[in-house]
N, CA, C and O atoms as a GROMACS GRO file, in nm:
protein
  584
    1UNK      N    1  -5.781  -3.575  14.419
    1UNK     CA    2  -5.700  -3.460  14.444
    1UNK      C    3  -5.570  -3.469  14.366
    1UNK      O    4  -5.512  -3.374  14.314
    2UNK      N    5  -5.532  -3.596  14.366
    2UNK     CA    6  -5.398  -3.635  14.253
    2UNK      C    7  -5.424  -3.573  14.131
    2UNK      O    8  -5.334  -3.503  14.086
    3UNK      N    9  -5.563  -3.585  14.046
    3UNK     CA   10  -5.625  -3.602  13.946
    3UNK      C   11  -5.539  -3.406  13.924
    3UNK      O   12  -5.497  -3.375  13.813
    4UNK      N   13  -5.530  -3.322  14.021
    4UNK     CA   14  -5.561  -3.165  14.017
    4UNK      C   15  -5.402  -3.143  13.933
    4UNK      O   16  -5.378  -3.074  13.834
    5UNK      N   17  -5.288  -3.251  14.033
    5UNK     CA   18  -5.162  -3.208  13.978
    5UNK      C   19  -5.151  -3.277  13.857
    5UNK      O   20  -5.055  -3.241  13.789
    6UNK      N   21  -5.219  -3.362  13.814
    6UNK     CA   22  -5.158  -3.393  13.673
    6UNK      C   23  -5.240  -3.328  13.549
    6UNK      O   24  -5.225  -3.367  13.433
    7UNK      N   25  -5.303  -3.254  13.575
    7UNK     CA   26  -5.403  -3.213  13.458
    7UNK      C   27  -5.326  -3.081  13.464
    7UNK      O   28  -5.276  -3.041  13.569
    8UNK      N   29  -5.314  -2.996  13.312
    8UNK     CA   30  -5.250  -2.886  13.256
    8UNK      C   31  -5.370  -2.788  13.195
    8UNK      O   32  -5.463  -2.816  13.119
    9UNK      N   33  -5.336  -2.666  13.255
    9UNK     CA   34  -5.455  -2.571  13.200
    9UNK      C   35  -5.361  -2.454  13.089
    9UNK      O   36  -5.289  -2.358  13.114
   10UNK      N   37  -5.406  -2.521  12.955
   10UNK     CA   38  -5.378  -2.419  12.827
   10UNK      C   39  -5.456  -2.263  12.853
   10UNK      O   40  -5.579  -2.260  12.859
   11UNK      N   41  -5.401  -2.174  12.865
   11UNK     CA   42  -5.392  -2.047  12.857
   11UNK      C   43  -5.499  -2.035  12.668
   11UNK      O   44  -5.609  -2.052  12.617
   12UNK      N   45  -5.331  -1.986  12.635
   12UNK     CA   46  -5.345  -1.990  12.467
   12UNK      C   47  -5.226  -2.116  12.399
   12UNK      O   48  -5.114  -2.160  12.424
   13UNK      N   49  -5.304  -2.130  12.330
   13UNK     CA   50  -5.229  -2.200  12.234
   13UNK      C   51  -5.186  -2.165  12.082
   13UNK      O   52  -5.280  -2.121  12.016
   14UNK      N   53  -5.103  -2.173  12.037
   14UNK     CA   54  -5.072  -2.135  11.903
   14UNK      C   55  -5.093  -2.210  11.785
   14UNK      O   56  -5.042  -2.321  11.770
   15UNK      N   57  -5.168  -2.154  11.697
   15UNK     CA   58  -5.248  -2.215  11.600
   15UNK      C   59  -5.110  -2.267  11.544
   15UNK      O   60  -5.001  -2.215  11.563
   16UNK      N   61  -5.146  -2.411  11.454
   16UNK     CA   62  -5.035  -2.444  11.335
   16UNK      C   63  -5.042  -2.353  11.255
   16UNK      O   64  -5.148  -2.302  11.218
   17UNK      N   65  -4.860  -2.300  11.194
   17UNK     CA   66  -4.891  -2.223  11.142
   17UNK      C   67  -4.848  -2.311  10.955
   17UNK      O   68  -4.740  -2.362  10.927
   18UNK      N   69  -4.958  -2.302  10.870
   18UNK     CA   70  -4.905  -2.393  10.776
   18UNK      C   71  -4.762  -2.368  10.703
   18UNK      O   72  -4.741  -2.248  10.689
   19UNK      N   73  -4.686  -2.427  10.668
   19UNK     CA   74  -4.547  -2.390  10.629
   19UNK      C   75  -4.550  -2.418  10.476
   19UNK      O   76  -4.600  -2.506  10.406
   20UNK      N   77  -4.479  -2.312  10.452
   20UNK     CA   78  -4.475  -2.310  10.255
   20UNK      C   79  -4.357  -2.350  10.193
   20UNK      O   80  -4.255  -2.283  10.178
   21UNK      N   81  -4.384  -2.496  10.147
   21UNK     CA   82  -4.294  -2.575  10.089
   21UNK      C   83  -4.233  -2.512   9.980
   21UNK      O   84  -4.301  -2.495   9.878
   22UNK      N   85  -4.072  -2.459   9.984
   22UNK     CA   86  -4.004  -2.400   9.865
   22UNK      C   87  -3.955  -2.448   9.745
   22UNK      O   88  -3.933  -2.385   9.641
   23UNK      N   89  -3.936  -2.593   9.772
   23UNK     CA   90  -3.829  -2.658   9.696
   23UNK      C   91  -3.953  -2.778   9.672
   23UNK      O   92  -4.049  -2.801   9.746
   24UNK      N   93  -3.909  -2.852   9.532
   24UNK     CA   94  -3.992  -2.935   9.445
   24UNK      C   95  -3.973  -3.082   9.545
   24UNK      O   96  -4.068  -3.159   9.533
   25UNK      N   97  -3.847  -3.135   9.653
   25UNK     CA   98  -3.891  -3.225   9.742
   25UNK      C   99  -3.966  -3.191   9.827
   25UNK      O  100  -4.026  -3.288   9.873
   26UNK      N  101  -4.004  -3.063   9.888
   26UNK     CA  102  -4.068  -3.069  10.024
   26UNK      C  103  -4.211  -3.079   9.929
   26UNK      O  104  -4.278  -3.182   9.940
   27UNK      N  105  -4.244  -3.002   9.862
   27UNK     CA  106  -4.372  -3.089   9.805
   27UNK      C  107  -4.411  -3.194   9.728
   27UNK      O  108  -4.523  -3.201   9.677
   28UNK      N  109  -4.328  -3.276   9.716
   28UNK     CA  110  -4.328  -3.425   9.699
   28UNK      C  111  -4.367  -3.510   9.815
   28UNK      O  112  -4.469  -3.575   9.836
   29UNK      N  113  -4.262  -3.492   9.883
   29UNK     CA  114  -4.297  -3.510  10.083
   29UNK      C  115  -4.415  -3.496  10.115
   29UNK      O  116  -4.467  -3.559  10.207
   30UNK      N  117  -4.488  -3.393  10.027
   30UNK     CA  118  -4.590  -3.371  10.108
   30UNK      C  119  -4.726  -3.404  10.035
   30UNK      O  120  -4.832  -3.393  10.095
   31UNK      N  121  -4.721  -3.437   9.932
   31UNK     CA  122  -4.797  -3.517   9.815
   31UNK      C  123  -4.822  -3.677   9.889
   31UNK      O  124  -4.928  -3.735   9.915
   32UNK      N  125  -4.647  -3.727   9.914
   32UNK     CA  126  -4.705  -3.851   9.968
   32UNK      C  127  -4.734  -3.865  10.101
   32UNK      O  128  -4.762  -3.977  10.143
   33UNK      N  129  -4.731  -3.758  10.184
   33UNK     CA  130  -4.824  -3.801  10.338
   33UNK      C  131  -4.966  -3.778  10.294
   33UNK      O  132  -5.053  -3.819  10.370
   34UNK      N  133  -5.001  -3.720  10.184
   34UNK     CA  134  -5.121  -3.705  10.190
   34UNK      C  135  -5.177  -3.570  10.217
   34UNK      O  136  -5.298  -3.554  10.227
   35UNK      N  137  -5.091  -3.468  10.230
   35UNK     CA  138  -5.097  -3.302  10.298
   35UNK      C  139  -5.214  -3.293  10.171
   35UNK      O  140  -5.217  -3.358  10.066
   36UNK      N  141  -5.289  -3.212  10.209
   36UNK     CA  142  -5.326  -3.064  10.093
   36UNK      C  143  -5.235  -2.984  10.013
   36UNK      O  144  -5.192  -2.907  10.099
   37UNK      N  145  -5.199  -2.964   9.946
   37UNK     CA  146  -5.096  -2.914   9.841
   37UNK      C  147  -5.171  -2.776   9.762
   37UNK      O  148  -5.270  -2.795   9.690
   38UNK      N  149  -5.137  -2.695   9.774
   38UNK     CA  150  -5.231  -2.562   9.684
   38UNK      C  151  -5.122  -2.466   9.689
   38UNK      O  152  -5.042  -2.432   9.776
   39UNK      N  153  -5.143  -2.434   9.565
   39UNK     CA  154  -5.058  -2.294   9.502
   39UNK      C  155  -5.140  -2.171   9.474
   39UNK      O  156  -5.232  -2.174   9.392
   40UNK      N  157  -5.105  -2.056   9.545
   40UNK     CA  158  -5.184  -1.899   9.495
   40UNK      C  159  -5.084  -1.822   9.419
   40UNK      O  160  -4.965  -1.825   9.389
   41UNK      N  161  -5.170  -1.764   9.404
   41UNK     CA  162  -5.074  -1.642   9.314
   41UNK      C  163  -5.025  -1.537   9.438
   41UNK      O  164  -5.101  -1.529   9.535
   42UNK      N  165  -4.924  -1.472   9.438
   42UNK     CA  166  -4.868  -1.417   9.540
   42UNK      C  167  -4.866  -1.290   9.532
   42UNK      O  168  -4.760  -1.228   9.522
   43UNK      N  169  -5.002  -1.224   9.536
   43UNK     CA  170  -5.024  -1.076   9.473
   43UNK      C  171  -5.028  -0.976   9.318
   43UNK      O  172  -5.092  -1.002   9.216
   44UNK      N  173  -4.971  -0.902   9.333
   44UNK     CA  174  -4.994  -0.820   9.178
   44UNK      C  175  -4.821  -0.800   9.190
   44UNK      O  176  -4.761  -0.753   9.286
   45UNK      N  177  -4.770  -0.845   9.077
   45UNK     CA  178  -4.626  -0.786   9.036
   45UNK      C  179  -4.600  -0.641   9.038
   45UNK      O  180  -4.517  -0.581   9.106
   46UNK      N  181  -4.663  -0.606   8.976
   46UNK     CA  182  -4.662  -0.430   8.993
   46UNK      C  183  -4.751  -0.374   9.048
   46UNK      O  184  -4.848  -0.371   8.972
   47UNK      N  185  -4.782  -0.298   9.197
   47UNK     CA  186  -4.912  -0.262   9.257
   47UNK      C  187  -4.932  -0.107   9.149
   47UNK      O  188  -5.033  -0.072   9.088
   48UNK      N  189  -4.804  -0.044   9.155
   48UNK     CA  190  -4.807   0.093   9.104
   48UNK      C  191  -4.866   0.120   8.988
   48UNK      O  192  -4.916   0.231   8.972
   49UNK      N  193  -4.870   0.021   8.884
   49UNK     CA  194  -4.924   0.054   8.732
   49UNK      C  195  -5.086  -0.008   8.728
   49UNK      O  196  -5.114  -0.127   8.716
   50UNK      N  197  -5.168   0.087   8.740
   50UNK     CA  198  -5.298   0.093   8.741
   50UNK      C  199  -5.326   0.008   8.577
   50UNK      O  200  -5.248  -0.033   8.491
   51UNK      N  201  -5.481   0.010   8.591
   51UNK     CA  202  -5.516  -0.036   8.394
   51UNK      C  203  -5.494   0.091   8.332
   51UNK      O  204  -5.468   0.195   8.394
   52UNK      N  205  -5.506   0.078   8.203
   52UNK     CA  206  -5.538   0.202   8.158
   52UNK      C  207  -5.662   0.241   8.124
   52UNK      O  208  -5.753   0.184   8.063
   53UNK      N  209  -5.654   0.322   8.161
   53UNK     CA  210  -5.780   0.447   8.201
   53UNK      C  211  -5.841   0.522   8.069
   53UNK      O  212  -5.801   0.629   8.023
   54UNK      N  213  -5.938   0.448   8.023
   54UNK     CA  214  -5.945   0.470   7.877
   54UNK      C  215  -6.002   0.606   7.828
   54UNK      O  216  -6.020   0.646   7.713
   55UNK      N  217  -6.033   0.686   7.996
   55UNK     CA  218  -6.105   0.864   7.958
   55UNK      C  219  -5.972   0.926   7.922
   55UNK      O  220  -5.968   0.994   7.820
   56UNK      N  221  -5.877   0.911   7.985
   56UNK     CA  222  -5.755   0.955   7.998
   56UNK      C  223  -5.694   0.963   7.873
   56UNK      O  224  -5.666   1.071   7.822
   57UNK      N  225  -5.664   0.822   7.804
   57UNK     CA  226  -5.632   0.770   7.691
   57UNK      C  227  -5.726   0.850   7.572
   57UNK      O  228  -5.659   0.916   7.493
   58UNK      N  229  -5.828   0.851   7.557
   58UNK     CA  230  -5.940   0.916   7.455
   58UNK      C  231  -5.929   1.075   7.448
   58UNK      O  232  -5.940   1.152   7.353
   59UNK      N  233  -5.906   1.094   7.570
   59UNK     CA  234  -5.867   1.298   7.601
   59UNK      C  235  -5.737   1.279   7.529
   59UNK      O  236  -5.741   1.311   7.411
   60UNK      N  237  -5.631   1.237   7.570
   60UNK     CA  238  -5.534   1.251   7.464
   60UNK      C  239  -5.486   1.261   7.303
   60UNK      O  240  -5.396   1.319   7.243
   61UNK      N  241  -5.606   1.164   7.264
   61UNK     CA  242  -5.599   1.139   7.110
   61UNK      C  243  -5.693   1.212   7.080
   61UNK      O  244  -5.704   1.197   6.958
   62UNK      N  245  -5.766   1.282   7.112
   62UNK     CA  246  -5.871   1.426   7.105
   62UNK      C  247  -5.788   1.558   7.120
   62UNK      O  248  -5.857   1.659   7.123
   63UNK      N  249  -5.683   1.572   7.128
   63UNK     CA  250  -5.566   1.675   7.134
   63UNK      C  251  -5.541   1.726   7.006
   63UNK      O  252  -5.527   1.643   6.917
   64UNK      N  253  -5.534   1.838   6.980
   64UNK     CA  254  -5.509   1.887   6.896
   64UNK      C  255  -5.396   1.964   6.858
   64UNK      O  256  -5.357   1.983   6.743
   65UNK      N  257  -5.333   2.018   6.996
   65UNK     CA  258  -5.244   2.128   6.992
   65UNK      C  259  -5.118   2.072   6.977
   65UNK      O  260  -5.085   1.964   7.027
   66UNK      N  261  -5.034   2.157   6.898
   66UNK     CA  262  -4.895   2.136   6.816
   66UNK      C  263  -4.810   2.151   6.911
   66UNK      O  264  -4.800   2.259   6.969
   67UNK      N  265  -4.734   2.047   6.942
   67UNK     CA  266  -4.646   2.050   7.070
   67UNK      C  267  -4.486   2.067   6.990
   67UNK      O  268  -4.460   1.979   6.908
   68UNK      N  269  -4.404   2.152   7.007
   68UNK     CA  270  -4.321   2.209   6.942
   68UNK      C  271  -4.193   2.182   7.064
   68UNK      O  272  -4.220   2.212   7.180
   69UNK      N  273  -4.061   2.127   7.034
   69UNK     CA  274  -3.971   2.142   7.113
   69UNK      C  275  -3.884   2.240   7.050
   69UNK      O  276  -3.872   2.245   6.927
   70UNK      N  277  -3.835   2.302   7.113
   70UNK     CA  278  -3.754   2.414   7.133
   70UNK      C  279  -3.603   2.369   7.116
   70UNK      O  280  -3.547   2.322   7.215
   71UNK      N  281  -3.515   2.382   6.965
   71UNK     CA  282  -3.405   2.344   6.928
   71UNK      C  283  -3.308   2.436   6.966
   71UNK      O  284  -3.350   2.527   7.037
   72UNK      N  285  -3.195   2.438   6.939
   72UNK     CA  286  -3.100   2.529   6.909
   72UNK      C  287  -3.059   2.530   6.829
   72UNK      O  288  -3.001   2.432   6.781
   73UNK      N  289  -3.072   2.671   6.764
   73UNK     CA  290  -3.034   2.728   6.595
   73UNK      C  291  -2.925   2.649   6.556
   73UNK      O  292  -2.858   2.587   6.639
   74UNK      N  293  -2.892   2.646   6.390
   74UNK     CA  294  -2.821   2.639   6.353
   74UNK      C  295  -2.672   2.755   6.400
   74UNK      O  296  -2.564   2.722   6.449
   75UNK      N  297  -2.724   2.899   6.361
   75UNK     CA  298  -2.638   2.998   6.399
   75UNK      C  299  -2.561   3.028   6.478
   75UNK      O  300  -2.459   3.097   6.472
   76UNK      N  301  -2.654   2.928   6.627
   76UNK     CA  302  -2.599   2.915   6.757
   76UNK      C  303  -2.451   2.790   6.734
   76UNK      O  304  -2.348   2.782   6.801
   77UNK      N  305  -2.492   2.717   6.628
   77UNK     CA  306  -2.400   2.563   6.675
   77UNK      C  307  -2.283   2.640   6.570
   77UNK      O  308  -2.168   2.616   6.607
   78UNK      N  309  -2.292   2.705   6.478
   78UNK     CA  310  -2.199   2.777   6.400
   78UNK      C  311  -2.147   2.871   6.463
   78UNK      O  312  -2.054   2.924   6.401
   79UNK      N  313  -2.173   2.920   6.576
   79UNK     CA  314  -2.074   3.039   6.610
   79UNK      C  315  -2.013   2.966   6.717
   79UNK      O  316  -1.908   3.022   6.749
   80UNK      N  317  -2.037   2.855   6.791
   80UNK     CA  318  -2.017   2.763   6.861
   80UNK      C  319  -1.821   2.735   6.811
   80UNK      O  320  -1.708   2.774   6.838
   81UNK      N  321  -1.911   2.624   6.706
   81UNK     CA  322  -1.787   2.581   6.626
   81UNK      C  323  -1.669   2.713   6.541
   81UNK      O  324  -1.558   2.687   6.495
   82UNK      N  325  -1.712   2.805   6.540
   82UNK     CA  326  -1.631   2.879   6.446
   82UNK      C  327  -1.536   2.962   6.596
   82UNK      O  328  -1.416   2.986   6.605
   83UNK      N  329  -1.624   2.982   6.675
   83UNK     CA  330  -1.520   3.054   6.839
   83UNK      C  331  -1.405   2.934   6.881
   83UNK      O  332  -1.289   2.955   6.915
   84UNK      N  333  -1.468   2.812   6.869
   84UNK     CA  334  -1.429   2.663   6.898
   84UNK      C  335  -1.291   2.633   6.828
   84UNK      O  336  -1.202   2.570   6.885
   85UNK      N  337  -1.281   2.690   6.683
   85UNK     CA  338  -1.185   2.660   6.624
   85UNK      C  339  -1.084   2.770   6.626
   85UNK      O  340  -0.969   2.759   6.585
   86UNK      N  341  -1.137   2.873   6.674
   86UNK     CA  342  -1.075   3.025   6.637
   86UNK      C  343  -0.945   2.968   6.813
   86UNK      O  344  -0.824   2.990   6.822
   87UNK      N  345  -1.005   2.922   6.881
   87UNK     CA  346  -0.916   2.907   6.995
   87UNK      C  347  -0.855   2.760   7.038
   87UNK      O  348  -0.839   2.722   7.154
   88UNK      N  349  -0.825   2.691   6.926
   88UNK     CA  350  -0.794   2.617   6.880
   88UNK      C  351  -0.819   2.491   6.998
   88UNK      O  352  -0.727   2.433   7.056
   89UNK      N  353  -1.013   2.458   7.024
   89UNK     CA  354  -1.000   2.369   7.123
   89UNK      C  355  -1.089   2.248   7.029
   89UNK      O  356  -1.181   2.283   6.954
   90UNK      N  357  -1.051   2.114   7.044
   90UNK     CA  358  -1.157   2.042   7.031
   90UNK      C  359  -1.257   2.031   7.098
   90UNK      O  360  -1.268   2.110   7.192
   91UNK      N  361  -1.377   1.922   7.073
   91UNK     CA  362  -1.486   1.983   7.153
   91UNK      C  363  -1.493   1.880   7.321
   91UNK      O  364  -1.560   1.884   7.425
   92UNK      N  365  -1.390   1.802   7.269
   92UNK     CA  366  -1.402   1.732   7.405
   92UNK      C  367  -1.310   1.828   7.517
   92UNK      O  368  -1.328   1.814   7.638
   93UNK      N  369  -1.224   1.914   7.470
   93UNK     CA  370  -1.149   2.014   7.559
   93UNK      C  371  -1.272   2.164   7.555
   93UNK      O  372  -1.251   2.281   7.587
   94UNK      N  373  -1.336   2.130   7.529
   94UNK     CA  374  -1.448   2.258   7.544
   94UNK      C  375  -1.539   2.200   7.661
   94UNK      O  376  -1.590   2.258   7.757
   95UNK      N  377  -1.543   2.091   7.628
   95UNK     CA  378  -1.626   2.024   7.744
   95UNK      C  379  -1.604   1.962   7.892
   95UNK      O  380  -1.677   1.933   7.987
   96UNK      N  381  -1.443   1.955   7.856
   96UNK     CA  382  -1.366   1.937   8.031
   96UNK      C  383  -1.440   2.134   8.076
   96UNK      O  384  -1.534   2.165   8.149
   97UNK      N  385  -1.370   2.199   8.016
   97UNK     CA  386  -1.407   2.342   8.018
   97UNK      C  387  -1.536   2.384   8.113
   97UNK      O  388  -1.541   2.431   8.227
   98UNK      N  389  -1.626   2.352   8.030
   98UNK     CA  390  -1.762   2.358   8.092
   98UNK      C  391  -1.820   2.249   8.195
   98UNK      O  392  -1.940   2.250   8.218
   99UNK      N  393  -1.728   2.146   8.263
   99UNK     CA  394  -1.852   2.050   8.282
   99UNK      C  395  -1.897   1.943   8.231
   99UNK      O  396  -1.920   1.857   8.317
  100UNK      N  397  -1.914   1.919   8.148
  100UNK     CA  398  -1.993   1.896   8.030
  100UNK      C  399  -1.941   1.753   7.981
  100UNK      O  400  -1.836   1.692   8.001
  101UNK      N  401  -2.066   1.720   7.902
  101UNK     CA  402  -1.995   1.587   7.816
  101UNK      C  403  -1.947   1.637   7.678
  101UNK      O  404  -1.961   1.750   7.631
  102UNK      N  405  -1.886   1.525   7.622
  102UNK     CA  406  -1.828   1.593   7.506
  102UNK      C  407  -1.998   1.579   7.413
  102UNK      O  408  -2.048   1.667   7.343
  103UNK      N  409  -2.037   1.480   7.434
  103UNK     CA  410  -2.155   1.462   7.374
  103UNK      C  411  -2.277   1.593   7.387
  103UNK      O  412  -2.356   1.611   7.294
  104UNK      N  413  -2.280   1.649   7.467
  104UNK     CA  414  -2.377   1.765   7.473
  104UNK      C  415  -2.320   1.893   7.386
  104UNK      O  416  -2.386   1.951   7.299
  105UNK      N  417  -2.207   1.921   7.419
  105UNK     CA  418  -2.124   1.996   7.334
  105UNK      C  419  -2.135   1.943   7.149
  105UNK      O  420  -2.146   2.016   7.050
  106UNK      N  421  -2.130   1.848   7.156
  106UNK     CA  422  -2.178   1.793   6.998
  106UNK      C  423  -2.304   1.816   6.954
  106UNK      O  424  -2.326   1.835   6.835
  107UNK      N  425  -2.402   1.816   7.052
  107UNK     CA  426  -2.555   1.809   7.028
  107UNK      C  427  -2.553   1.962   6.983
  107UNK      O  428  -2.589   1.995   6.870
  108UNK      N  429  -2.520   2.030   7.058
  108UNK     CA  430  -2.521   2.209   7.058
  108UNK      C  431  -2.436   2.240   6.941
  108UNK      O  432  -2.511   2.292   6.859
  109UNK      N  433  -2.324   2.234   6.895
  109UNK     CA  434  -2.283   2.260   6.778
  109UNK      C  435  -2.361   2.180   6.645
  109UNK      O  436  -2.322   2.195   6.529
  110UNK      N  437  -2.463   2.104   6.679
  110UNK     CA  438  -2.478   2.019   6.516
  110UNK      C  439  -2.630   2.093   6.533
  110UNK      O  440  -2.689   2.109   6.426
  111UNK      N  441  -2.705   2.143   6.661
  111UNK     CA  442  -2.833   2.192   6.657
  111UNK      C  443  -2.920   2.122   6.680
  111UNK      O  444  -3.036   2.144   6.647
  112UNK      N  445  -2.867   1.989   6.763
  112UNK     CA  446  -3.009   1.849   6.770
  112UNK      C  447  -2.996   1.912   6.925
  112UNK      O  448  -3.115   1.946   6.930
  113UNK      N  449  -2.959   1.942   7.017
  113UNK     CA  450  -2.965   1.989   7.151
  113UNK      C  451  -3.107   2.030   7.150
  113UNK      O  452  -3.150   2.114   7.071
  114UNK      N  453  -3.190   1.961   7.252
  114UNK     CA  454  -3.344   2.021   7.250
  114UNK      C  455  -3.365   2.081   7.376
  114UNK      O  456  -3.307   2.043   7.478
  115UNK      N  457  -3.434   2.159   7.372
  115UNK     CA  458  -3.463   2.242   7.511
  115UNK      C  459  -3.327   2.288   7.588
  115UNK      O  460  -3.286   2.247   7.697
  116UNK      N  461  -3.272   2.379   7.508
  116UNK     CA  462  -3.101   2.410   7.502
  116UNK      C  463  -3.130   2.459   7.689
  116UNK      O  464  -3.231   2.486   7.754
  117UNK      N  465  -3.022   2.454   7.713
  117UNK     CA  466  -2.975   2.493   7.886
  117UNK      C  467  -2.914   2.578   7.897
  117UNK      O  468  -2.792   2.580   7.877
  118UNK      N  469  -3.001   2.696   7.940
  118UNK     CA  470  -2.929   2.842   7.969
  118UNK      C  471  -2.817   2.870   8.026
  118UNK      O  472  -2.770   2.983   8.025
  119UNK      N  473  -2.768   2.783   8.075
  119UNK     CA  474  -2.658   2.766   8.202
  119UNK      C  475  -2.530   2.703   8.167
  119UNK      O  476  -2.413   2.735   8.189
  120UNK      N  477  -2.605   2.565   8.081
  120UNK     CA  478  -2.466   2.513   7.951
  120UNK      C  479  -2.413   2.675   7.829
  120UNK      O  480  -2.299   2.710   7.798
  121UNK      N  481  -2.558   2.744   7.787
  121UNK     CA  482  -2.479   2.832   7.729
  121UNK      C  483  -2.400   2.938   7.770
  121UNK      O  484  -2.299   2.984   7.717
  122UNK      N  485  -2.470   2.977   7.887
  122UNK     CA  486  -2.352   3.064   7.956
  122UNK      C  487  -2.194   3.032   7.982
  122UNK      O  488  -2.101   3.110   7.996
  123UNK      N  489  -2.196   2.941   7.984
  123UNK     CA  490  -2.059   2.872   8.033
  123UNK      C  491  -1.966   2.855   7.934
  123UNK      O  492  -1.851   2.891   7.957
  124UNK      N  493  -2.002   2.793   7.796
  124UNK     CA  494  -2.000   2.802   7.671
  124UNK      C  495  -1.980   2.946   7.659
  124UNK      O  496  -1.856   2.949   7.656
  125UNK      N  497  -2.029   3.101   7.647
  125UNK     CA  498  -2.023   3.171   7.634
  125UNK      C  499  -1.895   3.240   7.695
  125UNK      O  500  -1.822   3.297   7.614
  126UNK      N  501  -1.858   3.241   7.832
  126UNK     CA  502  -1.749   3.264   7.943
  126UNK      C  503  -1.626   3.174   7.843
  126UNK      O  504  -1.562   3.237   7.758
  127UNK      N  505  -1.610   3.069   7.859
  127UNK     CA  506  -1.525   2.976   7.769
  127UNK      C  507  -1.462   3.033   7.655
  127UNK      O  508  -1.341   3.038   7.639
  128UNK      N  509  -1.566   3.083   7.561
  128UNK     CA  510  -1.548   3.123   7.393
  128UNK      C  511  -1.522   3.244   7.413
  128UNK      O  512  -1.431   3.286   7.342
  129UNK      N  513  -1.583   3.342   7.506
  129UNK     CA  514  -1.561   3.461   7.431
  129UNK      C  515  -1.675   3.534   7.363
  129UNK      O  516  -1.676   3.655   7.342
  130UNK      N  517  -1.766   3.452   7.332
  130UNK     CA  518  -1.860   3.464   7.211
  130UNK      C  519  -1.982   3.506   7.279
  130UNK      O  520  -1.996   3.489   7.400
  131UNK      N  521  -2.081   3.565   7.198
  131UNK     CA  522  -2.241   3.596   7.246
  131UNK      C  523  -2.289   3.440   7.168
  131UNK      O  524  -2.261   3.393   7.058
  132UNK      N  525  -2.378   3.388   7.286
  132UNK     CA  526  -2.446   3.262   7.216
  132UNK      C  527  -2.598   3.292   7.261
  132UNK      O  528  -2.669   3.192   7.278
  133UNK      N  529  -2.656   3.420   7.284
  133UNK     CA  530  -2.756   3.382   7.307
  133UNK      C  531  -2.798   3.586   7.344
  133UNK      O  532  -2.746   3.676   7.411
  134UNK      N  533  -2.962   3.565   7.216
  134UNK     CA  534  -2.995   3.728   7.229
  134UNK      C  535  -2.990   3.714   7.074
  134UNK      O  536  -2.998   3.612   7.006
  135UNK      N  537  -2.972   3.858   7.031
  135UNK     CA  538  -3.025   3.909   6.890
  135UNK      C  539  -2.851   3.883   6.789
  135UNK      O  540  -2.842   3.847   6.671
  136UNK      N  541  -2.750   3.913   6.875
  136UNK     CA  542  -2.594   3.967   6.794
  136UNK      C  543  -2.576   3.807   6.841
  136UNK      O  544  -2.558   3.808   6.963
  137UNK      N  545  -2.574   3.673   6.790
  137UNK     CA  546  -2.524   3.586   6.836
  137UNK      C  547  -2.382   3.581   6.745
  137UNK      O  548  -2.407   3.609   6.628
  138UNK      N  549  -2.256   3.556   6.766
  138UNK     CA  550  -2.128   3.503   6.727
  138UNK      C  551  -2.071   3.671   6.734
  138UNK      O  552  -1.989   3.712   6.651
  139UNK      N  553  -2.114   3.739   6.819
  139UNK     CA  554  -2.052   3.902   6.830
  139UNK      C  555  -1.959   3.845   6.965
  139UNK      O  556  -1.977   3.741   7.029
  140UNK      N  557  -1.851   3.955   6.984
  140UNK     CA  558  -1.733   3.872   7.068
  140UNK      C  559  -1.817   4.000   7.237
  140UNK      O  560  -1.867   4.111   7.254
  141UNK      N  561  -1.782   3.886   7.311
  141UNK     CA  562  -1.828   3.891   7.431
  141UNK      C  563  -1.794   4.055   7.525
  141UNK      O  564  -1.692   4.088   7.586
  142UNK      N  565  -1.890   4.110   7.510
  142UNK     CA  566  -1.788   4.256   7.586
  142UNK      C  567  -1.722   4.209   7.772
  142UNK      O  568  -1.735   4.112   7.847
  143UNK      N  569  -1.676   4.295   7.775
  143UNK     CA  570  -1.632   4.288   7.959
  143UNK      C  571  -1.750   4.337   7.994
  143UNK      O  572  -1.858   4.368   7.941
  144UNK      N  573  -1.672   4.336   8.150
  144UNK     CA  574  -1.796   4.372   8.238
  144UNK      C  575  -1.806   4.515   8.248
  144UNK      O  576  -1.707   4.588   8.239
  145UNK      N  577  -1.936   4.563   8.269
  145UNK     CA  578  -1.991   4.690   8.264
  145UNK      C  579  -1.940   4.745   8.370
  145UNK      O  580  -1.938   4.687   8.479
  146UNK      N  581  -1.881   4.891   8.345
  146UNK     CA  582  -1.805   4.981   8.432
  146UNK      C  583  -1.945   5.079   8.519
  146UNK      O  584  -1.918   5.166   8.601
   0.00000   0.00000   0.00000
């Protein structure tokens, strides 16, 4: 009956959980007790970048069609610069003006600006004075319609 109080009844027990040696002593330590020692690879570095997909890749270079970006005229960056000088601003004071970097304002007057921004030219336009955009470009800006 003694035998009842000294004996222990495990429920659950918790598995060892193996511990992952970080540093070049703890697996030294553990080289010389004799542990198992094993290194995995610790997943995929990038899950997001698939292989490439070589139907995908082959449809592309089977393309034919002329993909054209959309500049802004010369005419546009000349009436730009010629309103620009007529009101005696540089272009980095054209560009506090608008928003703007001075650098976009450069792109648009030299004509490398690609896929010009309707919204930069309007503003540009309000600013100058000037028509920058339509058939009469560098014609001076009317008022507002009565």
């Amino acid at each position: 009956m003694s035998d009842e109080w000294d004996s222990q009844t495990v429920i659950r027990k918790r598995a060892q959980n193996s511990t992952a040696a970080r540093s070049e002593s703890a697996l030294n330590a553990a080289r010389r007790t004799g542990a198992g020692v094993t290194s995995e690879k610790k997943g995929t570095g990038n899950a997001n970048v698939a292989g490439i997909d070589a139907g995908k890749a082959a449809k592309i270079d089977r393309e034919t069609e002329d993909f054209h970006v959309e500049r802004v005229g010369l005419s546009v960056g000349k009436a730009i610069q010629q309103a620009r000088q007529a009101k005696n601003l540089t272009q980095k004071d054209l560009a506090t003006k608008i928003n703007e970097k001075p650098s976009v304002v450069n792109d648009y007057e030299s004509g490398r600006a690609a896929n010009p921004n309707q919204q930069v030219l309007g503003k540009m336009e309000r600013v100058l004075g000037v028509k920058l955009r339509g058939k009469d470009i560098g014609a001076p800006l009317g008022g507002p319609k009565k």
